[in-house]
N, C-alpha and C positions, 0 to 999 in steps of 0.2 A: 432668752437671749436671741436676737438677730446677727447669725451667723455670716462671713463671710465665706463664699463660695470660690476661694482663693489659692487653694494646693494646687492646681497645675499650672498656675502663674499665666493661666490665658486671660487675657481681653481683649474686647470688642468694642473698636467705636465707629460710627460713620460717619464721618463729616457731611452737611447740607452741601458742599463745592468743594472741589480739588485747591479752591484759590483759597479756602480759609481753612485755617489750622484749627488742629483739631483744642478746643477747652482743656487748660489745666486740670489734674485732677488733683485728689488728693486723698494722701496714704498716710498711714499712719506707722512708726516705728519705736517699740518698746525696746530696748536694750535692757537684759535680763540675764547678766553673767557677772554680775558684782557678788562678792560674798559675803558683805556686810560684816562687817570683823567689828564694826562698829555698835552693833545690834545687840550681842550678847548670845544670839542665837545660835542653835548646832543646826550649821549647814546654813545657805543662801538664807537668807530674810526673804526676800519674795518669796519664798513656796513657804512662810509659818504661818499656819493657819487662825485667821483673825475673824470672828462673827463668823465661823461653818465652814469657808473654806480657805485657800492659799491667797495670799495679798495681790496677786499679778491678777488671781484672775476674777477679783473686785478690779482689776483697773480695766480688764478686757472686757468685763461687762460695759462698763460706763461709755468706750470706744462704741461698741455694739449697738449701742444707743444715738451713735450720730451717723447718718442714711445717707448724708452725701459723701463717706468715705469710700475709697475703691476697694481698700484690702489695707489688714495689718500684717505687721512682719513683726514675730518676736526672736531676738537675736540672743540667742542659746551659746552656752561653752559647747566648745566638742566632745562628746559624750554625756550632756545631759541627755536624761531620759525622764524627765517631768514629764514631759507635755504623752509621752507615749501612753501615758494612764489618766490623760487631763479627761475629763467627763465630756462625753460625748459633744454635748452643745459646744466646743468650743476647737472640734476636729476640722473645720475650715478655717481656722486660724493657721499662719504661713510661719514655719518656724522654720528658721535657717540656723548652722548650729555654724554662725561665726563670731560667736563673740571674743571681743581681744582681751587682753589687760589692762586696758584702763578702757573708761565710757568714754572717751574719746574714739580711741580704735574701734570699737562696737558700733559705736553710730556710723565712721566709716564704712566699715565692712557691710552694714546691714545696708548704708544707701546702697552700694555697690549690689547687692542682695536683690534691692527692688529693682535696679535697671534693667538686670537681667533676666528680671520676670515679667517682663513688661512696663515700668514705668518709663520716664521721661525725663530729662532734665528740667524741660521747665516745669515739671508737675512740681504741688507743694507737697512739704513731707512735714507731719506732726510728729515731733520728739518727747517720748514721755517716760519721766521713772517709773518703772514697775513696783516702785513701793511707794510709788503716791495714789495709794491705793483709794484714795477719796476724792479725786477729780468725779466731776460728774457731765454726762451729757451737756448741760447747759452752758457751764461753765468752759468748756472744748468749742461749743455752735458759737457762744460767743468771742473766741479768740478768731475763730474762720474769718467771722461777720468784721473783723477789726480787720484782719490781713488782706484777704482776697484782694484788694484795691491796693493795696501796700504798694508799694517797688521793694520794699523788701524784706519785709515780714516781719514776726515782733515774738512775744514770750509772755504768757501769763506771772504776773508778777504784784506784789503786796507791800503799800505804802509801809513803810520801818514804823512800829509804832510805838516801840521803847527809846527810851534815853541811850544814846549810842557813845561808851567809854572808849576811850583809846589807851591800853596798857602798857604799862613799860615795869619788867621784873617784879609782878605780881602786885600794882599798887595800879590807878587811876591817872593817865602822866594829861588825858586832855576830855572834856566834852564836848562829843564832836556835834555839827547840824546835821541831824535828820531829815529838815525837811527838802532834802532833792533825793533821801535815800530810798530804794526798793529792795524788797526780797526776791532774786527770783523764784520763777517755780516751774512749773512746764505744764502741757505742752509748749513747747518753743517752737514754731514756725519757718519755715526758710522754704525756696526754692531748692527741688534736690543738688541739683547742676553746681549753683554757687555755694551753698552749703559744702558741698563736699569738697570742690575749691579749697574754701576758707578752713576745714579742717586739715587738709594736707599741708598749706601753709605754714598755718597758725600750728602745727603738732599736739602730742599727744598730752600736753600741759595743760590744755585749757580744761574746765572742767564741765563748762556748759556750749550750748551751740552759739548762742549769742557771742559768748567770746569771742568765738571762731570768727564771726559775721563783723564783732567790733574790730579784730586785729586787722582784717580787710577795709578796717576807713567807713565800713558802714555804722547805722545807728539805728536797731532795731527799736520796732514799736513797742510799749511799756502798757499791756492790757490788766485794766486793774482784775485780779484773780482772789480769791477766799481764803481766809484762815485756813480753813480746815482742809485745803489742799496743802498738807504739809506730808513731807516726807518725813514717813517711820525709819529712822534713824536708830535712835536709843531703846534702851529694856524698858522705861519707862510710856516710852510712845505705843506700842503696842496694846498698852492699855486703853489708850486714847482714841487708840482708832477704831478698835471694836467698840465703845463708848459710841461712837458717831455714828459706826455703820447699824446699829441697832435700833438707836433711834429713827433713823431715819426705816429700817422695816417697821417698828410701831408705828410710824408717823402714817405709812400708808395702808 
């Protein structure tokens, strides 16, 4: 793994002229303080170990993999001590132990995390669950490659490919049209600066950052992203993911 070189929150850049500012960059932020109640698991779902080791840190591999990132920030409860026994490769990783109660507050907190380690407002920040643990390099280079140009960034995301019912008291009341719908997924995208904007606005309701970015009147960009970037959720999905991450070690 290709380490970030990021615990003491220094960087260095020169600009070519005092008249031109300095290039966006771009960081990455994992929020990593859900409990997964939904999982079935004892203790956090991200630290259950799927194909060898803990789910966050297949996702901090795959991060590790894209070179034009500055630094990652993983956004820890207070008093986790995961990361203080995480395997060496992964000790230049920046872990700030603010995570809130909902993944809204965490992503707050952790922007706030990166300003004061040096980012920028206008730098971009990549938002990713720590238990979509199958995101991969490619699929990350290709959200960049959509946004960087943006005005205003976008969210990896998956054309709906079932028949989408709409319930009323446990019967079928309508079939709705699929075809304008997406899945989202993440990394989601954003400027740090307006992102955090729109999550102080927008409150701790929304569930994703887009949200945030929609309540503000924007209309993030829609990058078509993969199946298998799905979030381990259920007792059943754990299976699935170690299925995927396996093959793909046979594959190579």
């Amino acid at each position: 793994m290709n380490g970030f070189d990021f615990r003491m929150g220094h960087t260095t850049m020169t600009p070519t002229s005092t008249n031109i500012p300095p290039a966006p960059r771009l960081w990455a932020l994992i929020p990593c303080a859900g409990n997964g109640s939904r999982s079935g698991a004892e203790g956090p779902k991200q630290y259950q170990r799927v194909a060898g080791q803990a789910m966050v840190l297949h996702t901090l591999v795959a991060f590790a993999g894209v070179s034009r990132l500055a630094g990652v920030l993983v956004a820890v409860s207070a008093g986790d001590a995961f990361f203080d026994t995480a395997p060496a490769t992964f000790a230049t990783i920046l872990v700030a132990a603010c995570g809130g109660s909902t993944r809204a507050s965490s992503v707050f907190n952790g922007l706030n995390a990166l300003l004061e380690r040096g980012a920028a407002v206008s730098d971009w920040v990549l938002v990713h669950d720590a238990a979509r643990c199958l995101i991969t390099p490619t699929q990350i280079d290709a959200l960049i490659d959509a946004c960087l140009g943006d005005s205003v960034g976008g969210l990896l995301a998956l054309k709906l490919p079932d028949t989408l019912k709409r319930e009323v008291a446990g019967r079928v009341a309508q079939t709705v049209d699929r075809a304008d719908k997406w899945l989202a997924q993440t990394p989601q995208m954003f400027r740090i600066g307006a992102l955090k904007e729109a999550l102080q606005a927008a409150g701790d309701a929304v569930t994703d950052e887009s949200s945030a970015m929609e309540f503000m009147g924007q209309a993030p960009l829609l990058v078509e992203g993969s199946a298998q970037n799905f979030k381990v959720t259920y007792p059943q999905d754990f299976a699935l993911a170690q299925a995927v991450l396996l093959s793909r070690v046979a594959a190579y």
